[in-house]
Structures are given as C-alpha cells and as structure tokens.
C-alpha positions in Angstrom: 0.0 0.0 0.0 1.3 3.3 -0.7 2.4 5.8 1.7 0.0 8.9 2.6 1.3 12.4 3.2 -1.8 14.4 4.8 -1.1 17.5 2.6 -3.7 20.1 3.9 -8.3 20.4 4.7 -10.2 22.4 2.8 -13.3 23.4 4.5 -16.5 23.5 3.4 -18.9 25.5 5.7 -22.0 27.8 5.1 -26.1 26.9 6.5 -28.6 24.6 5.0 -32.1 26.4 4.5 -35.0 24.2 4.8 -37.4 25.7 1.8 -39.7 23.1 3.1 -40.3 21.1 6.1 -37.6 18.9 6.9 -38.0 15.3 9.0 -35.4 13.1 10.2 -36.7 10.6 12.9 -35.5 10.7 16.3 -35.9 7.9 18.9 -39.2 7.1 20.7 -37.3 5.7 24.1 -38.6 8.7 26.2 -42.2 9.5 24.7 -44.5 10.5 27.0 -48.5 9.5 27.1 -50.2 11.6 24.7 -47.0 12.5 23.1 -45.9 12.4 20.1 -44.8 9.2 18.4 -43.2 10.1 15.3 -40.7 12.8 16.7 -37.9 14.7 14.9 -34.0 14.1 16.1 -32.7 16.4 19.0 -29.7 17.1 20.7 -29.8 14.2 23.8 -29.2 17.6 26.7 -30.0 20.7 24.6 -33.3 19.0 22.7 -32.6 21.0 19.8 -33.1 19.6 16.5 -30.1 19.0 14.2 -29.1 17.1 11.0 -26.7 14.7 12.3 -23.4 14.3 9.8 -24.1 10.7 8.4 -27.3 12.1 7.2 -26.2 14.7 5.0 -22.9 12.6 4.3 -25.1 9.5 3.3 -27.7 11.7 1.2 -24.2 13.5 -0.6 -23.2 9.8 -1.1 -26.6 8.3 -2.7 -26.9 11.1 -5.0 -23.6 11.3 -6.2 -23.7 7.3 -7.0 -26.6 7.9 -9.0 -25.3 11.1 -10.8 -22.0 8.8 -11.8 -23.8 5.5 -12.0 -21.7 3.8 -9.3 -25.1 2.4 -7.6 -24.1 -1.6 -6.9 -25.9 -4.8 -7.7 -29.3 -4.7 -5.7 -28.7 -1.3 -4.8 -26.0 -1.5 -2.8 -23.4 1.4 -2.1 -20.1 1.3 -4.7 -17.8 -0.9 -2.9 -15.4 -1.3 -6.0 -12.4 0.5 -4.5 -10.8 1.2 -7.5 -7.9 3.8 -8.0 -10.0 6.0 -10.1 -13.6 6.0 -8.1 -14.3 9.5 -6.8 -16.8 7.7 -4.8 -15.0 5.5 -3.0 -11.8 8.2 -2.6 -14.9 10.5 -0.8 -16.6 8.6 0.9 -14.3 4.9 1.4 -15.4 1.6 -0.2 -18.8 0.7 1.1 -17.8 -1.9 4.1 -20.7 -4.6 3.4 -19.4 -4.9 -0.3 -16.0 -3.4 -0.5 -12.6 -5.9 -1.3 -10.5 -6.4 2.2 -8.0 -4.3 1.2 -7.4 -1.2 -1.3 -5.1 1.8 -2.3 -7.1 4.4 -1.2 -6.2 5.0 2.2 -8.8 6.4 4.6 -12.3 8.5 3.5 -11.3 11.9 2.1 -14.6 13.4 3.3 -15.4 14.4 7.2 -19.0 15.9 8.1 -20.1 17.7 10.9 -23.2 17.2 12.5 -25.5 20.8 11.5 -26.4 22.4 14.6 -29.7 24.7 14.7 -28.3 28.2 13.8 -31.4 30.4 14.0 -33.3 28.5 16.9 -32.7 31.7 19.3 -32.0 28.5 22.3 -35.9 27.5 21.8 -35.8 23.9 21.1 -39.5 24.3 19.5 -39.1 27.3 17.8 -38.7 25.6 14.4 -41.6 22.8 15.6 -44.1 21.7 12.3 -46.6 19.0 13.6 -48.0 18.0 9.9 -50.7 15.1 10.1 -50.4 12.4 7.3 -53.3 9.9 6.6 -54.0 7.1 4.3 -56.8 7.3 1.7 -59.7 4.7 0.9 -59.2 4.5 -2.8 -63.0 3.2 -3.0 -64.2 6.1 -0.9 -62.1 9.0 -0.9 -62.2 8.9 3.3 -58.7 9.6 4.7 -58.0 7.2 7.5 -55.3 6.5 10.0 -54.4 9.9 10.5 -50.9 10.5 12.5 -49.1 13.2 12.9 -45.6 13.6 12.1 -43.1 15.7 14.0 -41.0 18.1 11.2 -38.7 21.4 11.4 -40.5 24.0 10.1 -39.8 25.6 6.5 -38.1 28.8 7.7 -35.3 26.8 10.0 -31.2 27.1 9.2 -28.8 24.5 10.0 -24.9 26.5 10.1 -22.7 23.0 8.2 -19.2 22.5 8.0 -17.3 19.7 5.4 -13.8 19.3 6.0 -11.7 17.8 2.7 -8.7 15.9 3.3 -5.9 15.9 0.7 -3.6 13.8 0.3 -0.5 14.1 -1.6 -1.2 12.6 -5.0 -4.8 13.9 -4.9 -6.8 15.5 -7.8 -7.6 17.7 -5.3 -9.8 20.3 -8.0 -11.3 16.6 -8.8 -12.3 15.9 -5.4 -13.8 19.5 -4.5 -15.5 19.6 -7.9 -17.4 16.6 -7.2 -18.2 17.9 -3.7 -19.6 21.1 -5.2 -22.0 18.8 -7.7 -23.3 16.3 -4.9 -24.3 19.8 -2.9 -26.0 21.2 -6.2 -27.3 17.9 -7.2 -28.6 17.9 -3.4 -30.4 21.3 -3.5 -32.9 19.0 -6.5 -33.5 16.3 -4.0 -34.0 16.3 -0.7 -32.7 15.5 2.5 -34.4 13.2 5.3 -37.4 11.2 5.0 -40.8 11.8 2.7 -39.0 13.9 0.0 -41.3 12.7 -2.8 -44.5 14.0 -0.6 -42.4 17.4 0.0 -40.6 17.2 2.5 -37.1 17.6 3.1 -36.4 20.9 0.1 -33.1 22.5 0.8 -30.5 25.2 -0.5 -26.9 26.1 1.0 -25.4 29.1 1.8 -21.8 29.3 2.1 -19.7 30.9 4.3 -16.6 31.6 1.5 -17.8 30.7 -1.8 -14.5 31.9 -3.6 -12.9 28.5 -1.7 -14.2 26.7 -4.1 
C-alpha cells in the first residue's frame, strides 16, 4: 500500500435552509402518554433539532452514485475501491461490499453534525406537527391519520465539510465533485418523505470563492 502524506483540509462551511419542512426521525425511548410518536431528532441535553453528519454525508453519497452510475448490484453502495472512483476516494469503499484491502487509504470526506443556527436557544421554535393519513381509494375517506413531528420551513442548519488531501490527490477533482453532490442535493431532498415534500433545501456558504 502506498504511503499517505496528509497534505492540507479544505473546509467547506455555510447553512442549510429548509425551503420546506424537513424530518429526520428521532428515537421514541422517552415518549410521554399523549405525546408524540413520530418525533424529529434532537440534541440528547439541549433537545434542539439537528441534522446529524451521516445524514447529510449519506444523502451527498446516494446522490452522487446515482449522478455517476456507481449504484451496486441490488442497490447497494459502490464498494469497488478502484484507484480511479471518486466515490469510493470520498466517501471509502462501502464496508458490506467493498474488497479487504485497497489503495485508497482512509475516507477523504469528514462531516459535521448541523447544529440549529437560528433556533434563538428555543428547542420548538422551528416545531411543524403535519398530520399524514392514508386514503380509501373506493371512498375518498382519509384514515389513520398521525401526525408527524417536522422542522419548520423557515429553519437554518450552520454545516461544516472538512476535505482531506492527500499528496497525490486530484484535489480540483475531489472539490468539484463535492460542489456537484451539494447542487445535485439542492434538486433532492434531505431526510425522509421527500417525494411527498418534504425535506427541500438550499446552501449558503460561508466563503464561496474557496471553491
């Protein structure tokens, strides 16, 4: 395996603006009677939401596989680990389907979990309770209604992407395809229930010209 020479980061860092409301599923281990049952992530002490790193990391992934049509056999991540796969250089061989051992060295691509950056220290102040139902196709009559816990279109998340570079990188290469995940991205969505809305986003960086 070759040697790698850490050469320098280059940060990525601006907010994530939810254009629409924006769920990603917390855990129920503490839900109260009456409450609610389909809540949002928060912080474990602060209870503010946040988009945790592996979410936006994953997302970033998925969409850049499909842009480059790296998506595996049965829609598994790209595991091939060859020399010349921007997606595994990113992001690393996928672990369930990846070879045991490779050139690549380590994941180029470090994410940050998004903390709430407009939330003024009110964990609900970005709260969007939107109640989903089932229709009767025979009827028209919605049924099973639940409500779903969402942030609220409105809400900013300040990001930060750190880029390692490695001597030997195609380091323009690398950032370029970070730049087209995060465009690609801004036609997706992020989280769950994008096809019924949810989960429309844009960026706003802190330092474009780093690009």
């Amino acid at each position: 395996m070759r040697e790698l020479k850490l050469v320098k980061h280059r940060k990525i860092a601006g907010r994530i603006i939810c254009l629409t409301g924006l769920r990603i599923g917390g855990a129920k281990d503490d839900i109260e009677i009456g409450g609610m049952d389909n809540p949002i992530i928060r912080h474990p002490v602060t209870r503010m939401p946040y988009i945790p790193g592996s979410s936006l990391k994953g997302k970033l992934r998925s969409t850049l596989e499909y842009a480059y049509g790296k998506v595996g056999q049965n829609g598994n991540p790209c595991g091939c680990a060859q020399p010349g796969c921007l997606i595994c250089t990113l992001f690393g061989p996928h672990i369930q389907v990846r070879r045991p051992q490779h050139e690549l060295g380590p994941t180029r691509l470090l994410v940050r979990d998004a903390e709430l950056a407009n939330g003024e220290n009110n964990p609900d102040k970005w709260l969007d309770v939107k109640t989903e139902a089932a229709i009767d196709r025979r009827t028209g009559v919605a049924m099973n209604p639940r409500p779903v816990e969402r942030v609220a279109a409105g809400a900013e998340f300040a990001f930060e992407i750190s880029v390692r570079i490695f001597e030997g990188d195609n380091e323009e290469q690398l950032m370029n395809a970070v730049k087209e995940g995060l465009g690609k991205l801004e036609n997706e969505y992020l989280g769950a229930s994008g096809s019924r809305g949810y989960g429309k986003i844009k960026f706003s960086f802190q330092e474009p010209g780093d690009w």
